[in-house]
C-alpha positions in Angstrom: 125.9 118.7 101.2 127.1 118.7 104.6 127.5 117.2 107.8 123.9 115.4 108.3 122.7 116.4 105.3 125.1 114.0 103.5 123.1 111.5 105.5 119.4 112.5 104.2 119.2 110.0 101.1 120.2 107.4 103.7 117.7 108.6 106.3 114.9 108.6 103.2 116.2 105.0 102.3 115.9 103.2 105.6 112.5 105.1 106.3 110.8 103.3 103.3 112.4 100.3 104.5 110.7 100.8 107.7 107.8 101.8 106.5 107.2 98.4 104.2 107.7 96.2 107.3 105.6 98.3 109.1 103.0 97.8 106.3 103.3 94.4 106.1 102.5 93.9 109.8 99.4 96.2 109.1 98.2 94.4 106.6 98.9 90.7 107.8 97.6 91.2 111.3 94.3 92.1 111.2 94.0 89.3 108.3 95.1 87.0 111.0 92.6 88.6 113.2 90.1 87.7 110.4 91.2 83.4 110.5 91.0 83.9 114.4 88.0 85.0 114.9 86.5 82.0 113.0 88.8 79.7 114.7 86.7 77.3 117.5 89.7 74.8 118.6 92.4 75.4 120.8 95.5 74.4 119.5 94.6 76.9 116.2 93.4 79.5 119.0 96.6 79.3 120.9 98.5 79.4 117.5 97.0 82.5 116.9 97.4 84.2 119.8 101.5 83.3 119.4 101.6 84.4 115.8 99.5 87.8 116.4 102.0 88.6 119.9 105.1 88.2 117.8 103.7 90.0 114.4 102.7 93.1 116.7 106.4 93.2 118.0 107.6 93.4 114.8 105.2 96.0 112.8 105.8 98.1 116.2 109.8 97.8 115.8 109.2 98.6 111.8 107.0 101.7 113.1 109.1 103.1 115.8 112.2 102.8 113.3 110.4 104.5 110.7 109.9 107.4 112.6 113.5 107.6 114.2 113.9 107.9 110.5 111.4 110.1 109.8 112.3 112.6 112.6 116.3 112.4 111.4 115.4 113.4 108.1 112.9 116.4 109.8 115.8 117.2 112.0 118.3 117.2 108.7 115.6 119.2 106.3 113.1 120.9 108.9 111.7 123.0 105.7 109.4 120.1 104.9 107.5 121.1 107.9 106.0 124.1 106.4 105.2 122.0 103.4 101.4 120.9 103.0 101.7 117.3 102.0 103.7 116.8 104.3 101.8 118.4 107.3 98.9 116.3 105.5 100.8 113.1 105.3 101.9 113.6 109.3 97.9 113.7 110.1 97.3 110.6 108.3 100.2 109.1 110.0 99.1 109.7 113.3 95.8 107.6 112.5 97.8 104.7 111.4 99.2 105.2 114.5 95.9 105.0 115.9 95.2 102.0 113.7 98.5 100.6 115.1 97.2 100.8 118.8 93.8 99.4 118.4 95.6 96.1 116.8 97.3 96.3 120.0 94.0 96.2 122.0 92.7 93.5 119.4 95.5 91.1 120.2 94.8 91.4 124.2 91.4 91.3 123.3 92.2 87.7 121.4 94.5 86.8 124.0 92.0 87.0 126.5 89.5 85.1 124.6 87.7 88.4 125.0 86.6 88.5 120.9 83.3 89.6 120.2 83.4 90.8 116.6 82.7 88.5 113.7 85.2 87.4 111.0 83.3 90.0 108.7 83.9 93.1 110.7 87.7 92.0 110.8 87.6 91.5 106.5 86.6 95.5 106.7 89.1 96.6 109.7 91.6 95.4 107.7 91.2 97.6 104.9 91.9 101.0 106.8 96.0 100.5 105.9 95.5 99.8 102.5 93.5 103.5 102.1 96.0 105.1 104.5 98.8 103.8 102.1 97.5 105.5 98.9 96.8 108.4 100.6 99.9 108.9 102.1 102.2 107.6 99.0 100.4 110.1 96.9 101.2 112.8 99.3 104.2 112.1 99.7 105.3 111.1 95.8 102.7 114.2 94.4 103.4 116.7 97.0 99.9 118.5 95.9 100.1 120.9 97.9 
């Protein structure tokens, strides 16, 4: 290997890493959407609204450094891109990213006292991420295709 190339195993390393706190974000935040919609005091309300402000900052730092990571290591290998797990695994990707910005409107939403959806719809929102997580591991761990 040379020049950035040397660098790929790195790149591949600090994407996962990325990727996990991302993940965890994903999968804590709508749970603590879940707790907040059932909440009917304020200090517990207020609580919440601190908690999901601060967890959003940090999934969104986990994502955007996951992709500076995942671009470097397109940028270093750009062959993957005519790869089809890959091109599958960026679709998916750009749902969670979808995923990603409605939690975004869900926190203003709480932090507006704005809610309208019950405790239960929140239990099934926040099973998208765990689906999306299979799917893309296996794509990306299988390459099927």
């Amino acid at each position: 290997m040379s020049g950035l190339a040397t660098f790929l195993p790195y790149f591949k390393a600090l994407h996962v890493v990325f990727v996990v706190t991302w993940f965890a974000g994903l999968f804590y935040l709508p749970r603590l959407f879940v707790y907040h919609a059932d909440t009917t005091d304020s200090l517990s309300n207020e609580r919440f609204k601190i908690m999901e402000r601060r967890l959003y900052l940090i999934m969104s730092m986990g994502a955007s450094l996951a992709a500076v990571f995942g671009l470097l290591m397109l940028i270093t290998a750009p062959g993957y891109l005519s790869m089809g797990w890959l091109q599958a695994k960026l679709v998916l990707v750009a749902v969670l990213i979808g995923y990603h910005l409605w939690c975004r409107k869900l926190v203003l939403v709480f932090a507006h006292d704005a809610n309208t959806h019950s405790q239960r719809w929140y239990r099934w929102f926040n099973e998208a991420p765990s689906l999306l997580l299979i799917a893309i591991v296996i794509l990306a761990v299988v390459k099927p295709f």
